[in-house]
N, C-alpha and C positions, 0 to 999 in steps of 0.2 A: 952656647950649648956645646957639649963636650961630644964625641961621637959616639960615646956608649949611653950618652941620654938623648941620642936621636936612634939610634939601633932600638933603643926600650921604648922610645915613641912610637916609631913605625911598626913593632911588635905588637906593644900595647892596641894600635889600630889594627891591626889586623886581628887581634883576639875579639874586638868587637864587632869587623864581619863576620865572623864567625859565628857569635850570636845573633847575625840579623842587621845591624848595623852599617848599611855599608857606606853612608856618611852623615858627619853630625850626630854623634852620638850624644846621648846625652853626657854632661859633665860628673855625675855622680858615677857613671857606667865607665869612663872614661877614665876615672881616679881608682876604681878600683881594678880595671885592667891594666894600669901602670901598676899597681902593689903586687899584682900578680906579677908581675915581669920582673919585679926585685925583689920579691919574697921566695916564688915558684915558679919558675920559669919555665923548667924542666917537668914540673910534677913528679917529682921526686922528695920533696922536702915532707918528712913526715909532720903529723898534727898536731905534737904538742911543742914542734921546733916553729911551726906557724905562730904558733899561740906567740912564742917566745921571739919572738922575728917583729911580730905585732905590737910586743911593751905591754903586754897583756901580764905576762908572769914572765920571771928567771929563770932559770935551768937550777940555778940551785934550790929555789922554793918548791919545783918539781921533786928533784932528788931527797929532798927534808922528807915529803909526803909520800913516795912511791910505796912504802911500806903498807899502805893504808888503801892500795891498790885492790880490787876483789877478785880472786878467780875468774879469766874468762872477761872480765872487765872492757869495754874497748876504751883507749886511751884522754877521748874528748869525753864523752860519761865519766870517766873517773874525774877530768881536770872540773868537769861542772859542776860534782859534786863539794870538791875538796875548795875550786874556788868560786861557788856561784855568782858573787856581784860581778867578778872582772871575766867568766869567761860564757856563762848562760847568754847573756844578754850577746854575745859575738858568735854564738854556735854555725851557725848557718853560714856568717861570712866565711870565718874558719874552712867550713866545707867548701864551700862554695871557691874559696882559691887554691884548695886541694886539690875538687876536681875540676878548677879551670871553667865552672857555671858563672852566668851571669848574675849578679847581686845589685840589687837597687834601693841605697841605703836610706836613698828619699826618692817616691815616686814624680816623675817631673807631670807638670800642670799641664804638658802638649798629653799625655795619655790619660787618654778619655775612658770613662764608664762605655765598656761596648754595649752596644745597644739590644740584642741576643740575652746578656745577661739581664737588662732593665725590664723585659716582656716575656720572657719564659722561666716560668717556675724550676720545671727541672732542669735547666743549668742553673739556677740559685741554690738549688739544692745541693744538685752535684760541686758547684762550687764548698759549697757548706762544708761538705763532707770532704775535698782535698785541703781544707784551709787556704781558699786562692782568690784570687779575685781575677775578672777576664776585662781587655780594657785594648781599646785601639790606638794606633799610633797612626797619626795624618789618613784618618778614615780608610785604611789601605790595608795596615798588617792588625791583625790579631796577637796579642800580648797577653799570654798568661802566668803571672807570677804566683810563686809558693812562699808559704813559709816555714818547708820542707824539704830538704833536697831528695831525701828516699821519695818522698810523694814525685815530687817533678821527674823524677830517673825511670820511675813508674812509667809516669804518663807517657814519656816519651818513646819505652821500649815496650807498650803494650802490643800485644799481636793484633791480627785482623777481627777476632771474635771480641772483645773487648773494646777495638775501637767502633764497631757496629753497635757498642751496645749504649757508649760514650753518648750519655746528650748534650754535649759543650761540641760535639764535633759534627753531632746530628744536627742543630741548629744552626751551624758554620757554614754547612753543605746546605741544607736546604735557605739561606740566605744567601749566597751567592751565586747556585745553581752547581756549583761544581765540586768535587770533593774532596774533603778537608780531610787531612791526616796530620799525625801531630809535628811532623818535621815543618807544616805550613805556618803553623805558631812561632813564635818567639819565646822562649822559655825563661824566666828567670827566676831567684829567690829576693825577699824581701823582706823587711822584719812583721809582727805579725802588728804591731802600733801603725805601722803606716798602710799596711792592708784594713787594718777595721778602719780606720780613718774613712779612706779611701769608700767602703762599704757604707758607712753610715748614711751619706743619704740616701738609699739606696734602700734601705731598711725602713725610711722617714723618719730617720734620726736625727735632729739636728743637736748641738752641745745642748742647746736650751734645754730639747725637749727628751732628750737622752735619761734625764732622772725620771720621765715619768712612762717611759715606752719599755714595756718588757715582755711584747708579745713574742716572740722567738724566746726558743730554750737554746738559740749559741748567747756566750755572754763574756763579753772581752773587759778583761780589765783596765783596757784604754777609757772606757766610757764611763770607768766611773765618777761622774762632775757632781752628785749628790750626797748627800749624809746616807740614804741606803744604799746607795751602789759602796761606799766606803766601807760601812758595816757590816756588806755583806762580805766582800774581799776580806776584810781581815781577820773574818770569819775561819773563808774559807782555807786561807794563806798560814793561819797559826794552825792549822791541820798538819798540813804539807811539812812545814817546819817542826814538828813532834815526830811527824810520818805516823798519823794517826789513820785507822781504818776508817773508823767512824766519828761526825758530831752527833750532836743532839742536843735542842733546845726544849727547855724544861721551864713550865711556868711553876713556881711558886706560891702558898696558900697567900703571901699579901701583895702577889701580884707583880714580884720581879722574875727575873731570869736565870736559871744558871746553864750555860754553856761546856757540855764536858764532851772530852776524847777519848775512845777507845785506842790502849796502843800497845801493841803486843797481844790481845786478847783481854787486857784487862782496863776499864772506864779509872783514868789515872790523875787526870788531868781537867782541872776546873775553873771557871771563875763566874761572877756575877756582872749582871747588866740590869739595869733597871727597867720600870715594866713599857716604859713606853720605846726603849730600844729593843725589849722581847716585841712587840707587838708589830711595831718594823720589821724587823726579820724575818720573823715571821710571812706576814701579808707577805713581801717582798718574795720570800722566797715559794709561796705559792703559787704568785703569779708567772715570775721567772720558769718555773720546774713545768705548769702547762696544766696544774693539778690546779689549779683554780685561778682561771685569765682573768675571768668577769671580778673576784675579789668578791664572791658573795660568803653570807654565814654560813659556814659549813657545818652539818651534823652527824655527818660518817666521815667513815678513813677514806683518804686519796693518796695519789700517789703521784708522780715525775720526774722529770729527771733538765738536769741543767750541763750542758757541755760547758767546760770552762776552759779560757783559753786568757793565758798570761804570756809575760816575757820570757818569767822562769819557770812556771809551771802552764801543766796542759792535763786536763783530766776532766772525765764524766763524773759527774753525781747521780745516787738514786736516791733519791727523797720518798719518806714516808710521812704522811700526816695525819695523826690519829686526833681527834675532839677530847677533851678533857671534862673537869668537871666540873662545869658551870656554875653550883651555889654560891662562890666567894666572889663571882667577877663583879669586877668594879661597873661595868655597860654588857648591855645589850649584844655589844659585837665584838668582846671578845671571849673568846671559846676556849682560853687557854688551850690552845693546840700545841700537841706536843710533837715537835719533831725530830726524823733522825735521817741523817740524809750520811751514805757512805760514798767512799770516794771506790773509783773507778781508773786508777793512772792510765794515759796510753802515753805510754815511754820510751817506747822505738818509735814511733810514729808511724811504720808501715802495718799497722792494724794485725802485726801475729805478736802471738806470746810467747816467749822462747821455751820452752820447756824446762830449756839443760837450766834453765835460770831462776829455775823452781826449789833450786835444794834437794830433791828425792833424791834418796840414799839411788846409789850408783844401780846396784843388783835387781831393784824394785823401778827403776827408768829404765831398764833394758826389755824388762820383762813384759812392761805395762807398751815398748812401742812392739813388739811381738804382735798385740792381742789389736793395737790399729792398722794391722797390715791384712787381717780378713774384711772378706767383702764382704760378708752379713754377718745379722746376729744383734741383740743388743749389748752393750758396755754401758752397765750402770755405777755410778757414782755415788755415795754415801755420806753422810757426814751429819752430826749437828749445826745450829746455824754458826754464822764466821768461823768456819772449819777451812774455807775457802775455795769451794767446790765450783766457783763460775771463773776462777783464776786458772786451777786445773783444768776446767773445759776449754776455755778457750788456749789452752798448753799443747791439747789434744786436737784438736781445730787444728791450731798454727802448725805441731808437725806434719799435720795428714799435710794440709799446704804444702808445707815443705817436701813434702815425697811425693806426689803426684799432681801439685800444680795447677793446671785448671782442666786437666782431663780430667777430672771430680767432678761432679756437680754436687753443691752443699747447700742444701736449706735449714734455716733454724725460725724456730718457732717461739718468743718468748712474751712475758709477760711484766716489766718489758723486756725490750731489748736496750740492754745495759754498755755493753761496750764494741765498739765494731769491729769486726774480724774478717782479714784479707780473705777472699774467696768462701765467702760465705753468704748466700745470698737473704738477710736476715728478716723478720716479721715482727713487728710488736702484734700482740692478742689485744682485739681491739675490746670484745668483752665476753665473759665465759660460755656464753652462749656459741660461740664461733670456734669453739676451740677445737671440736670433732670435726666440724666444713673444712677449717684449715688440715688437718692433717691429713682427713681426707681427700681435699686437694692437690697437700703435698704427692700423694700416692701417684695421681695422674700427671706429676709434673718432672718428671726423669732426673731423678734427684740418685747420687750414687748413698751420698750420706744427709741425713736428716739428725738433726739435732731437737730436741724437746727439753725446754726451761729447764721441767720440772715434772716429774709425774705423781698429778694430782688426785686424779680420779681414775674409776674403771674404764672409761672410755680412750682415755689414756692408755696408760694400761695396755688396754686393746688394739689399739693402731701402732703402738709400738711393736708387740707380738705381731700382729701382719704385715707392718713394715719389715721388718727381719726376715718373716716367711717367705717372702716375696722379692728376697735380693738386695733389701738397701740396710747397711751400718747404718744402727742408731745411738746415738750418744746422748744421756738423760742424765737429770739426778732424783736422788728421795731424797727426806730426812731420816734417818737412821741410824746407829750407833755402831754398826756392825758389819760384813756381810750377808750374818747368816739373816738378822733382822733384816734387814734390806731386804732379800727375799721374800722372805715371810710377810712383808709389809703389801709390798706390791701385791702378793699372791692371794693376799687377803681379800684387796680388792675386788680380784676377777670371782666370777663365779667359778666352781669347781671343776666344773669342765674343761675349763680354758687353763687349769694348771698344769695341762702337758705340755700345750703350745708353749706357755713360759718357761718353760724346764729347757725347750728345745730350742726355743730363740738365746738364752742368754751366754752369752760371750764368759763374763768378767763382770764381777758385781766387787768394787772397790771401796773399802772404807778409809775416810781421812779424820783426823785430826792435825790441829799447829799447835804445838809448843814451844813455850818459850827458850831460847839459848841464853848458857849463863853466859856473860861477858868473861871472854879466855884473859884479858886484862885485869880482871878484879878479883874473880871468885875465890874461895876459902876453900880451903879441906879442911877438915872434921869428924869426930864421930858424929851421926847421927842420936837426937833425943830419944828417949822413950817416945814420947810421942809422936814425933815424926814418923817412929819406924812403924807406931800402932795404925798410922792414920794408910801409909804403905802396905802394909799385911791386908789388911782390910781392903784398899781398891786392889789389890792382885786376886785376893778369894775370891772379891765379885768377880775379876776373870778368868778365875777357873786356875789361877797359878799355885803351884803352892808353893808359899815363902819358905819355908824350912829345907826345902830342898836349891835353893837360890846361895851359892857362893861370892855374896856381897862382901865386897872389902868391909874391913873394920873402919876405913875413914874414906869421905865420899866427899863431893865438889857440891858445895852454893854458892848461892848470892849471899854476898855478905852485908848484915846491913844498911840500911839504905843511910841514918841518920851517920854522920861526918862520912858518907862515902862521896869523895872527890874525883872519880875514875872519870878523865875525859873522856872517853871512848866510849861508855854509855850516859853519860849525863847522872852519875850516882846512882843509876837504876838498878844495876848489876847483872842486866840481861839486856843482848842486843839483837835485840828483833823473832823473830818467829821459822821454826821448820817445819815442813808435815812429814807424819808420820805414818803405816799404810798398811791395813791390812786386806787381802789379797785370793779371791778366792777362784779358779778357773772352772768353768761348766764342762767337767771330763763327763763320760759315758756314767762313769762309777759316781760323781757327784749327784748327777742328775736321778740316777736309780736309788742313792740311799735317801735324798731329800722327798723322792715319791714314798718313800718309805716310812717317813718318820726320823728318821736318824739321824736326827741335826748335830748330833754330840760326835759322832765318827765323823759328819761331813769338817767341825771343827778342828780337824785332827789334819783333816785334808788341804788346808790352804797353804797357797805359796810364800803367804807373810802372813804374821799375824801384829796384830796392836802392839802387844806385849812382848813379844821378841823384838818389834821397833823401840818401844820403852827401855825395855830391860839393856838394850845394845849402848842407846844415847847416855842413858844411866851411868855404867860401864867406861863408858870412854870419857864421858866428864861435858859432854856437850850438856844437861839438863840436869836438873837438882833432884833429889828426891819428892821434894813438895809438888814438882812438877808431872811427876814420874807417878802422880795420885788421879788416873783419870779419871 
């Protein structure tokens, strides 16, 4: 042994006291505290020089690709994206010898399923919800691994009010007698296959009976040993890989399937399954979502939702399941039920949305964090459906996080609850009946901001208005096209009376839309057809614009046809993904006195953004097409 591989020895050992270890480490813990000692010694070696240090990737296959780099990007996101078989599947270790964390690339058979976790619900819960599993070493230390390192950096720097609130540390403490704080753990990362593993029996999983147990909505793609867990993954997985919003299974009048994608806002992408793989899927996926466990005949709509956790992807589902129509089915028990279940990514994994990462024009995200930094009032939200208005909310959520932390207190109310958001203490609506208890609730429960799904009804409506009167930000949405509609909508609901209160509570009533961007790789310039510009003239009068006075170039940017179009960069499609677009209304003294008034046409005159100047701008600069430019 050379003396600079006993120096990296005796290093390597003392990086595993450090984690806990302070002898007889295990040998996978071992192996990768020596790679730390010759890859990052110092913690200085940046993450895509790790990757490259690893035989993961080149420096020069980096350099081919950096162009392809996004704004703002951080550098292991971008390598994941550009090379996900060789660098998704090593993300964590990557981190994990960046920042010198422990990594357990196989969990050893001495650490046990602790015992805290096998008899208390909410630590299985709370486990659920860090993606971890809790496990003893020599019935002495408590071991809790991630398969997250923001999760684990979390756990370990949470203050005092957080660890009080921690049931993995409330059941630590009250099994020992004395109290457990997270420095008393042993922390490390691990991949997420050998965490469910690890979990399964624990669940009453065994491999056997794994094809037939789908009572939990978490669902790992480790366990798929069956023809439906298979069917369903590659389901879910040829989503992920289109980067699809939405699927939807569709029965057939002779009883097969077709399976299509929504991508970009438009259902683009299809293919067929036949009726006894529709019927699987199906079943399958009611049971899994929690929308029907029992697997009875269903004769109304249900709904659930499936957390879904892979190597390379990691995302919530919402599932919808509507009954179809019965005369054609082959039996008794099938309903031709049509489903549509949309995806939900969570992609940082520390449960906030980034905003900045939303695309809103520069001028319209400056404006919109302005109107989150009052302490009352409501901010409503707008839009058609897949406008993207629960992405924007939780944009809005993640900043307030970001600027005040957990001196907030943040309740959300929803129906359900769709994806989980850092400091936010969230409610699924168990059924409509409870909807007013809960808010009401909320009222009494020292909440600074309150969040509501959706405002559905007058009752609604009303507690929101009270909530505002009474000191706490609320953050809601409608469906509506507009802001001035959005108003009017809501206002409808209440009784006449109560239309001052709403005048007076509202912040910012905000409307979105997403459109599609041309791909800056392929697009055409052109004059536009007759028709094109007829179909354009027409959606600008319904808003109020008038085209004659519009100094549109003579030749404008599209998609260029799709047939012989080769453009790698959007897959021939000639549009690469979706912006929103905003229009923007603030509740001034003068807003609020012309809308008592009738004047919705001067309040139009009044907003900070409108639809059509958002249009008209993207238009302009070559980011959207004309066809697109038709709302």
């Amino acid at each position: 042994m050379t003396s600079h591989e006993s120096t990296s020895d005796i290093q390597a050992q003392q990086l595993c006291r450090t984690w806990g270890w302070e002898a007889n480490p295990p040998a996978c813990l071992l192996e990768h505290a020596q790679t730390i000692m010759r890859v990052n010694p110092q913690r200085l070696v940046k993450i895509g020089q790790i990757a490259v240090k690893l035989g993961l990737v080149t420096n020069q296959e980096i350099e081919a690709r950096l162009a392809e780099q996004h704004d703002g990007e951080q550098i292991l996101a971008f390598l994941g994206r550009i090379f996900p078989a060789k660098i998704k599947p090593r993300m964590q270790q990557i981190l994990a010898i960046s920042k010198h964390l422990a990594y357990y690339e196989t969990i050893p058979d001495q650490l046990l399923i602790h015992e805290v976790l096998k008899n208390t619900d909410a630590v299985r819960q709370r486990c659920d919800q860090l993606d971890a599993v809790l496990l003893i070493q020599d019935n002495v230390r408590p071991i809790l691994l991630f398969t997250d390192s923001e999760r684990l950096l979390h756990f370990r720097q949470q203050g005092a009010e957080e660890q009080a609130k921690c049931a993995i540390l409330r059941a630590l403490t009250q099994e020992g007698g004395n109290k457990v704080v997270p420095r008393d753990i042993l922390l490390g990362l691990s991949s997420r296959s050998e965490i469910s593993n690890r979990l399964m029996p624990l669940r009453g999983e065994s491999k056997a009976s794994a094809e037939t147990s789908a009572a939990g909505k978490l669902f790992y793609r480790e366990k798929q040993k069956g023809e439906r867990h298979k069917l369903f993954v590659e389901v879910l997985e040829k989503g992920i890989e289109l980067k699809a919003s939405d699927v939807s299974i569709e029965a057939e009048r002779d009883g097969t399937g077709k399976v299509t994608y929504r991508i970009d806002g438009l259902r683009e992408y299809s293919y067929r399954i036949n009726a006894e793989e529709r019927q699987t899927l199906v079943s399958f996926a009611e049971s899994l979502s929690g929308a029907n466990p029992q697997n009875i005949v269903l004769r109304k709509p249900v709904t659930g939702r499936v957390s879904y956790r892979g190597e390379q992807y990691n995302f919530d589902m919402r599932c919808s399941f509507i009954p179809g129509d019965r005369r054609d089915t082959a039996g008794d028990n099938d309903t031709r039920m049509s489903v549509s279940m949309r995806y939900l990514p969570q992609e940082d994994g520390d449960g906030i949305v980034k905003i900045e990462k939303l695309n809103f024009e520069p001028d319209v995200l400056a404006h919109l964090k302005k109107a989150l930094g009052v302490e009352s009032g409501v901010i409503l939200l707008v839009g058609p459906t897949n406008s993207g208005k629960s992405t924007t909310i939780g944009g809005f959520l993640g900043l307030h996080y970001l600027l005040y932390g957990d001196t907030k207190k943040r309740l959300s109310l929803e129906d359900p609850v769709e994806r989980n958001f850092k400091g936010v203490e969230q409610f699924s609506l168990p059924d409509a009946e409870s909807f007013t208890l809960f808010l009401e609730g909320f009222l009494r429960h020292d909440p600074d901001v309150i969040f509501i799904g959706e405002v559905r009804s007058a009752a609604a409506a009303l507690v929101a208005t009270r909530a505002a009167k009474t000191g706490h930000l609320v953050l809601t949405t409608f469906h509506a096209p507009s802001p001035i509609e959005g108003y009017a909508g809501v206002a409808h609901l209440m009784e006449e009376k109560r239309e001052y209160d709403l005048l007076q509570s509202l912040v910012m009533i905000i409307s979105q839309r997403l459109v599609r961007k041309l791909c800056e790789h392929c697009r055409v310039k052109r004059a536009a057809t007759e028709d094109e510009l007829g179909r354009f003239e027409y959606a600008m009068t319904r808003l109020g614009v008038d085209v004659a006075s519009l100094d549109l170039p003579e030749h404008l940017w599209f998609a260029p046809s799709e047939e012989g179009n080769t453009c790698e960069h959007c897959k021939g499609k000639g549009t690469a993904g979706v912006v929103p677009i905003h229009g923007v209304l603030d509740f001034t003294p003068k807003v609020r006195r012309l809308l008592l008034e009738g004047k919705l046409s001067e309040v139009e005159e009044l907003q900070a953004f409108r639809l059509e100047g958002q249009i008209l701008r993207k238009l302009e600069a070559g980011d959207i097409s004309l066809e697109e430019a038709c709302l």
